[in-house]
NUKOLPA-594716 format. One line per 3 residues: their letters; for each residue x, y, z of C-alpha. Coordinates in Angstrom, 2 decimals, always signed. Layout:
BEGIN
A> X/Y/Z  ... .
//
This chain:
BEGIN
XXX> +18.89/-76.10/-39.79  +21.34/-76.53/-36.83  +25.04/-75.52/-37.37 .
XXX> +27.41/-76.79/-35.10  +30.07/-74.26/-34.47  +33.83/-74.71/-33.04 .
XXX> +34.70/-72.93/-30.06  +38.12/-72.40/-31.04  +37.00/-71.23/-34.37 .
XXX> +34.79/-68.88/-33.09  +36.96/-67.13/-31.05  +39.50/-66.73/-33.82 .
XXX> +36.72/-65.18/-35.94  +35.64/-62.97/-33.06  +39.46/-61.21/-32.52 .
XXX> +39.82/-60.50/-36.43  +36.71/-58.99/-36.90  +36.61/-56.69/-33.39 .
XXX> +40.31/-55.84/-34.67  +39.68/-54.96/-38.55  +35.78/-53.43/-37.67 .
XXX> +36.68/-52.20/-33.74  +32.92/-53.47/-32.94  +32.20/-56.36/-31.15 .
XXX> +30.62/-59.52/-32.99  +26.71/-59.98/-31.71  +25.53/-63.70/-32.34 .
XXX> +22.78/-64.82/-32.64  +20.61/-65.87/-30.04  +22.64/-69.42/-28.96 .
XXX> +23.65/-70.01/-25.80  +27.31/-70.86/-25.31  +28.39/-71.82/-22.12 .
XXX> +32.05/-71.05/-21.21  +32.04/-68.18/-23.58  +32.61/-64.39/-22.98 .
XXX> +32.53/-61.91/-25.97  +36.22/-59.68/-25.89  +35.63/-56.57/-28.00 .
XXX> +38.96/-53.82/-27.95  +37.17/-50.69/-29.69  +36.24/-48.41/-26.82 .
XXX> +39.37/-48.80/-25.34  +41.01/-47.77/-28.80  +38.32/-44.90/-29.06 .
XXX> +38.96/-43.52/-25.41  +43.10/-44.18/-25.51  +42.97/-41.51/-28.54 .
XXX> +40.27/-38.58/-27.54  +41.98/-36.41/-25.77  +44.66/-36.58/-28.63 .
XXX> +41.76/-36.17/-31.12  +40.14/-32.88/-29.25  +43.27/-31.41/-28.76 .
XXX> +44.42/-31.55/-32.56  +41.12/-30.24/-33.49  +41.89/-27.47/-30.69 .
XXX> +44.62/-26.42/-32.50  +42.98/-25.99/-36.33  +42.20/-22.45/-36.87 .
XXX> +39.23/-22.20/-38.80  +39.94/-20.10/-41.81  +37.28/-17.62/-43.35 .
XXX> +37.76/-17.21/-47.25  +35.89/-13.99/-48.61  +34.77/-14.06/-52.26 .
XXX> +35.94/-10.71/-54.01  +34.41/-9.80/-57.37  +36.13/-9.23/-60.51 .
XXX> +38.38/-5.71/-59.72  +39.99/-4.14/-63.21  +43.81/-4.51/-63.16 .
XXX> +43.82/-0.56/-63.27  +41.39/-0.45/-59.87  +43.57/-3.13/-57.92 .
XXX> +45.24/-1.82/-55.27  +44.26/+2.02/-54.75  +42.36/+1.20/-51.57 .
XXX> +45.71/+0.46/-49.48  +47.16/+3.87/-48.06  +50.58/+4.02/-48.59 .
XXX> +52.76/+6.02/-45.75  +55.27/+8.79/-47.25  +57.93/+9.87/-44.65 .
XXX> +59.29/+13.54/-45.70  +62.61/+13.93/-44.29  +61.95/+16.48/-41.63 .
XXX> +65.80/+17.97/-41.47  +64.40/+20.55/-44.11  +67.14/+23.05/-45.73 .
XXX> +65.62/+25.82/-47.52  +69.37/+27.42/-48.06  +68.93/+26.75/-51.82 .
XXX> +65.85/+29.03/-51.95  +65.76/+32.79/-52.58  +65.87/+35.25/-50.07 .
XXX> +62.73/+38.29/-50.09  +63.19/+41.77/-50.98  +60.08/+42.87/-49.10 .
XXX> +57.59/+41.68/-46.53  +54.86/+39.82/-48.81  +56.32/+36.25/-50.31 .
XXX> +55.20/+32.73/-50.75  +56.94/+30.98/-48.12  +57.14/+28.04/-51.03 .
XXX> +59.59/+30.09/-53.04  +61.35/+31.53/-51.02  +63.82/+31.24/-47.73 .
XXX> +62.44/+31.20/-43.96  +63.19/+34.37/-42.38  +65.69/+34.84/-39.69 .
XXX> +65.02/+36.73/-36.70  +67.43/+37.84/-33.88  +66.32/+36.47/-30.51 .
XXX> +65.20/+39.72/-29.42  +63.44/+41.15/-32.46  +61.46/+38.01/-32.12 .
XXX> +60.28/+38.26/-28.65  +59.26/+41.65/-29.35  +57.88/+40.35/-32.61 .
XXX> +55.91/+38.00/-30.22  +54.73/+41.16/-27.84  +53.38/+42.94/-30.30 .
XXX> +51.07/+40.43/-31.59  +49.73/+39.39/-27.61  +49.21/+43.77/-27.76 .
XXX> +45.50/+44.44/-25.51  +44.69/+45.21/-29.62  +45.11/+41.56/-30.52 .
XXX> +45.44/+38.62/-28.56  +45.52/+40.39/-25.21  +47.89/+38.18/-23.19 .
XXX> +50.60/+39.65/-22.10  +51.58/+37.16/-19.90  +51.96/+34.70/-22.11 .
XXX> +54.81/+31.70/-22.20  +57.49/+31.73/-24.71  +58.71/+28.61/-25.81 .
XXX> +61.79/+27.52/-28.01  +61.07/+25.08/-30.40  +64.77/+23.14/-30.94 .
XXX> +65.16/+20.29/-33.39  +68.42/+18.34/-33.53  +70.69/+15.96/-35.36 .
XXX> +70.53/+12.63/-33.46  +73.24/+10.80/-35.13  +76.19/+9.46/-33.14 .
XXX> +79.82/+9.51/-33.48  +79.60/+6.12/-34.20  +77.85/+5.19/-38.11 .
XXX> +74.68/+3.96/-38.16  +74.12/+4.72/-34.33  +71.45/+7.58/-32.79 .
XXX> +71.82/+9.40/-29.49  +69.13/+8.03/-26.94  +66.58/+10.06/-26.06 .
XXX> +68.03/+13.56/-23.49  +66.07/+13.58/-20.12  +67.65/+16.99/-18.24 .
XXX> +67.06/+19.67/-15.64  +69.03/+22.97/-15.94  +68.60/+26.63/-14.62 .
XXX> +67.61/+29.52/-16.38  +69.36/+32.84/-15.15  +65.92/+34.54/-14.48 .
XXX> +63.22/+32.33/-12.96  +59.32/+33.02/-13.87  +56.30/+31.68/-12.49 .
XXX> +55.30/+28.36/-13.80  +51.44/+26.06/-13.61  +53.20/+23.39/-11.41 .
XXX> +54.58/+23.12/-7.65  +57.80/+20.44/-7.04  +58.33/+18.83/-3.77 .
XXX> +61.89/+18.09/-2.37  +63.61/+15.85/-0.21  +66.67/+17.16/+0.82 .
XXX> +69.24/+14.94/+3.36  +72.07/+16.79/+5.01  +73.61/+17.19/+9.02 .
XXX> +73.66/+19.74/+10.83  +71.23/+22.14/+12.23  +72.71/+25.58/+10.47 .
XXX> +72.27/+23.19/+6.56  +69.09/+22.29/+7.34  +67.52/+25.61/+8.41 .
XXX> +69.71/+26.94/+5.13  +68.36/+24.28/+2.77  +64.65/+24.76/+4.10 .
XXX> +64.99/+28.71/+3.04  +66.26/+27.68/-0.40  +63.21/+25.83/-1.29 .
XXX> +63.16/+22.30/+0.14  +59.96/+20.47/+0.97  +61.54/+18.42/+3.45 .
XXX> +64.68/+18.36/+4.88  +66.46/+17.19/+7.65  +69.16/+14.22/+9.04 .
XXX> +68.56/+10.80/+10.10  +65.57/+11.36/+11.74  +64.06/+11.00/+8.75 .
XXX> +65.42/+8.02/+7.66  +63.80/+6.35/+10.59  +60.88/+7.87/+9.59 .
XXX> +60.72/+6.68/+6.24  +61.86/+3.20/+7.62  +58.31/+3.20/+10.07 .
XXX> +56.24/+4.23/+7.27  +55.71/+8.03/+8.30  +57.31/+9.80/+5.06 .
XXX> +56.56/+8.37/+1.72  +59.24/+8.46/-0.90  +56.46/+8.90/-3.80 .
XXX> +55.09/+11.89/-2.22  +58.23/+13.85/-3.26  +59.49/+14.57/-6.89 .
XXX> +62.50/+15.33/-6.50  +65.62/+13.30/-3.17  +68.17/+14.85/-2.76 .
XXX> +71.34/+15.00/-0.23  +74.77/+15.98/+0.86  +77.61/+13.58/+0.89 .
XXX> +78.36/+14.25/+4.57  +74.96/+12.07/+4.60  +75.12/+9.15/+2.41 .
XXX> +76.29/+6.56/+4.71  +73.37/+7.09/+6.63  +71.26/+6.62/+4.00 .
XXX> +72.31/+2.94/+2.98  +69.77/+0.96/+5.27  +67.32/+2.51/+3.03 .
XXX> +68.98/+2.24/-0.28  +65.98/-0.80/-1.21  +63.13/+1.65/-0.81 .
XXX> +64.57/+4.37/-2.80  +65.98/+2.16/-5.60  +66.95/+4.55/-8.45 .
XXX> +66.07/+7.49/-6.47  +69.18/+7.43/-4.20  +70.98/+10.64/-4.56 .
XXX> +74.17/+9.91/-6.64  +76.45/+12.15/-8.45  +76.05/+10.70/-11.96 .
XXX> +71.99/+11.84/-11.84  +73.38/+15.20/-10.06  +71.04/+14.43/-6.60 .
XXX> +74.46/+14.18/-4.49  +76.21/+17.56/-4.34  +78.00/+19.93/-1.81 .
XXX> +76.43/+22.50/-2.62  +73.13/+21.33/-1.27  +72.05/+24.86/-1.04 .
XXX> +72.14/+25.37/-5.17  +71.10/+21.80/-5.62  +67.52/+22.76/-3.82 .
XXX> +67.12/+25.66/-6.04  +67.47/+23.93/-9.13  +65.57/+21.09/-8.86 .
XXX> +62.56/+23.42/-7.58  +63.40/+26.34/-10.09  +65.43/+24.54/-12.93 .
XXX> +63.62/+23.66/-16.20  +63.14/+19.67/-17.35  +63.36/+19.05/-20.69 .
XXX> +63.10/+15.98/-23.02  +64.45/+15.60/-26.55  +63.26/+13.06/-28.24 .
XXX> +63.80/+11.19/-31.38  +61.19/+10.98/-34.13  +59.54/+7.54/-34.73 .
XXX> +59.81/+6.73/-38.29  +62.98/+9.09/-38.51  +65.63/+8.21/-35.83 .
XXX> +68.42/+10.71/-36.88  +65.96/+14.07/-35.96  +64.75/+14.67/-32.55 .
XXX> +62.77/+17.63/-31.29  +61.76/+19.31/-27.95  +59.96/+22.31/-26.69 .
XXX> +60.93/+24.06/-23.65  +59.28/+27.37/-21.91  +61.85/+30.21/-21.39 .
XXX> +60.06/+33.21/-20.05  +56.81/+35.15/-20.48  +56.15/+38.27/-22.83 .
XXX> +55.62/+40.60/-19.42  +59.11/+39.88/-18.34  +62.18/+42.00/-19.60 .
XXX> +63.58/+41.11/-23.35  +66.67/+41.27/-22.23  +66.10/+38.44/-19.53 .
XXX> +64.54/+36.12/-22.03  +67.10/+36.61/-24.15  +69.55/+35.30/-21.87 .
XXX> +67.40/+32.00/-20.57  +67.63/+31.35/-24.04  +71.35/+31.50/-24.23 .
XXX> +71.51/+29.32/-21.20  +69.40/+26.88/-22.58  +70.98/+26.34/-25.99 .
XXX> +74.44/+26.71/-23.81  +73.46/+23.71/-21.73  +71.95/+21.40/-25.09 .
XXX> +75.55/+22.36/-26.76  +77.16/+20.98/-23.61  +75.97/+17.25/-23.89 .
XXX> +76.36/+17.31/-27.96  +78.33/+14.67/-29.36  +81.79/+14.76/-30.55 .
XXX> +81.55/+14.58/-34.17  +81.85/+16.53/-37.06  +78.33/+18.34/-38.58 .
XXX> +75.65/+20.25/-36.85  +73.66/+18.84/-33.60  +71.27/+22.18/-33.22 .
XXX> +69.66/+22.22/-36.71  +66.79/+24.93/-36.27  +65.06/+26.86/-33.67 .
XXX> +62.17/+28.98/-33.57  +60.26/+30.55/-31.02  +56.07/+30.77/-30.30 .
XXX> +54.23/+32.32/-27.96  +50.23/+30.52/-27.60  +48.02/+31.63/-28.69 .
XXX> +49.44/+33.40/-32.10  +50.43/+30.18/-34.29  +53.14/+32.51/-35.32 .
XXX> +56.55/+30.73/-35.55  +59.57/+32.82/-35.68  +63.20/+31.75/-36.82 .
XXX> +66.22/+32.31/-34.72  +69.83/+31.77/-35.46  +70.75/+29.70/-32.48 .
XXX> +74.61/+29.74/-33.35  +74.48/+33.34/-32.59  +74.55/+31.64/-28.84 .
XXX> +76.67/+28.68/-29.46  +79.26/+27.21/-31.91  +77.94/+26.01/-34.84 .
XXX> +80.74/+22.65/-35.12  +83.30/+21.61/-32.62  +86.70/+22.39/-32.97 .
XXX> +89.16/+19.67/-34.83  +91.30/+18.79/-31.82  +88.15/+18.36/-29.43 .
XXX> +86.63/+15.64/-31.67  +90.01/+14.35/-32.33  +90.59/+13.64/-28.49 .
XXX> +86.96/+12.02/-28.35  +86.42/+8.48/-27.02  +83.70/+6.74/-29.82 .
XXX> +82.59/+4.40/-26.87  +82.09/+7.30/-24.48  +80.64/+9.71/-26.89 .
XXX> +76.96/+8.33/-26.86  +75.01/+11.13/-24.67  +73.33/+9.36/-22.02 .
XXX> +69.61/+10.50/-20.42  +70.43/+12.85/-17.27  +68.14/+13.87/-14.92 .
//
């Protein structure tokens, strides 16, 4: 049976059905001339992949693990729970010992003088015991990092100072020292410098000759620091100022503290912001008591000296060791320093000034 078929009507049926079904409409095998099949579903397809692949990009794909049945008194004991112990301890409530055998639990830390420890500390590194008698001595110092402010913690102390008797240390420090003048340079060579000299070395540095990271430690005199402006982009930080105490005078003194002086860093405990700590070597056991004694005077002298200006304690505790004897012993450090600050000095204090900033 032959159908007759439209044209017009077949071209209305073949734009519904590519648009509702986006496929094109296949005939049968007629032939009809003047006719061309229009189909609009690729173009749809390919208009939307990249939007397609890119939301399918973006679905995270996630994996659900079947747990068995756990007993409500089981659930839960396999997470570790963190306990922070406040590590300002005070043990002033505790008894003091009549004799030399005590549980430490019960009873109060004993308190040394600084020299009955060191020699405390000598007669455990005896040739009978440990057998280093040239061992380091190190004070253990925590601290009180609150601020005058409320709320507010002192930044972690970067600083260099000099102990009154110097002692031989496992590291070598290499200076640059600036300064004019032929007399100051041969003077600041025999203190200790690495380098030193006047603008001659500024050229030098400029041609590549001297390199700044070869040296620990630039330093200069202000009769200098003009000179040293057309390098002021390769140094960066490292140009000598007064504020970090690399600009000074005294160039002479300057050299022998940065190559003698002791660097120290307090530092503020992670989980506990308002108690900081820091360990610093003052001396060895073959050297004098006496002279250790008074590096650690100057040292808790110099911490005191950058404390802030509030009321309570900043120095909390301080013992000293000696490696390898895990012996810690106790030492009143206010027998050195002032235990609080005197009313009218933390009544003249500036709260926005008070915040001790790191100096190197």
């Amino acid at each position: 049976m032959y159908i007759k078929f439209d044209t017009w009507f077949l071209l209305k049926v073949i734009f519904v059905t590519g648009s509702l079904f986006n496929t094109a409409l296949i005939l049968p095998k007629y032939n009809f001339t003047g006719l061309k099949s229009i189909h609009t579903g690729s173009v749809y397809n390919a208009a939307r992949k990249g939007t397609r692949a890119k939301a399918r990009a973006k679905k995270v794909k996630v994996e659900i693990t079947k747990i068995g049945f756990i007993p409500h008194n089981q659930r839960g004991k396999n997470k570790v729970t963190q306990v922070h112990v406040n590590k300002h301890l005070d043990d002033s409530f505790k008894m003091e010992s009549k004799d030399d055998v005590y549980p430490m639990r019960y009873y109060r830390w004993i308190t040394y003088s600084t020299e009955d420890a060191i020699k405390a500390h000598k007669e455990t590194h005896d040739p009978t015991m440990y057998n280093s008698l040239d061992s380091f001595v190190f004070a253990q110092i925590e601290f009180n990092m609150e601020a005058v402010k409320k709320n507010r913690y002192i930044e972690n102390i970067v600083r260099l100072t000099l102990l009154p008797h110097n002692f031989p240390r496992d590291e070598e420090r290499t200076i640059l020292a600036f300064c004019k003048g032929p007399e100051l340079i041969k003077q600041v060579a025999e203190a200790g410098a690495t380098t030193a000299g006047s603008t001659e070395l500024v050229k030098k540095i400029q041609e590549g000759e001297i390199k700044l990271g070869d040296y620990d430690y630039v330093i200069a005199h202000p009769n200098i620091i003009t000179d040293l402006v057309p390098i002021r982009g390769l140094m960066k930080r490292r140009f000598p100022n007064v504020r970090s105490g690399t600009l000074d005078p005294n160039i002479c003194d300057l050299v022998r503290k940065f190559s003698a002086g002791i660097q120290y860093r307090v530092t503020k405990d992670e989980h506990q912001q308002n108690f900081g700590s820091v360990e610093v070597p003052v001396g060895r056991l073959n050297m004098e008591t006496k002279q250790i004694v008074e590096n650690v005077d100057a040292l808790l002298k110099d911490i005191q000296s950058i404390r802030p200006k509030r009321d309570g304690l900043f120095i909390t505790r301080c013992f000293l060791v000696s490696p390898p004897s895990p012996e810690k012993l106790k030492i009143d450090p206010f027998n050195h320093v002032e235990r609080t600050l005197p009313k009218e000095v933390q009544a003249d204090s500036d709260d926005e000034k008070d915040v001790v900033a790191a100096t190197a």
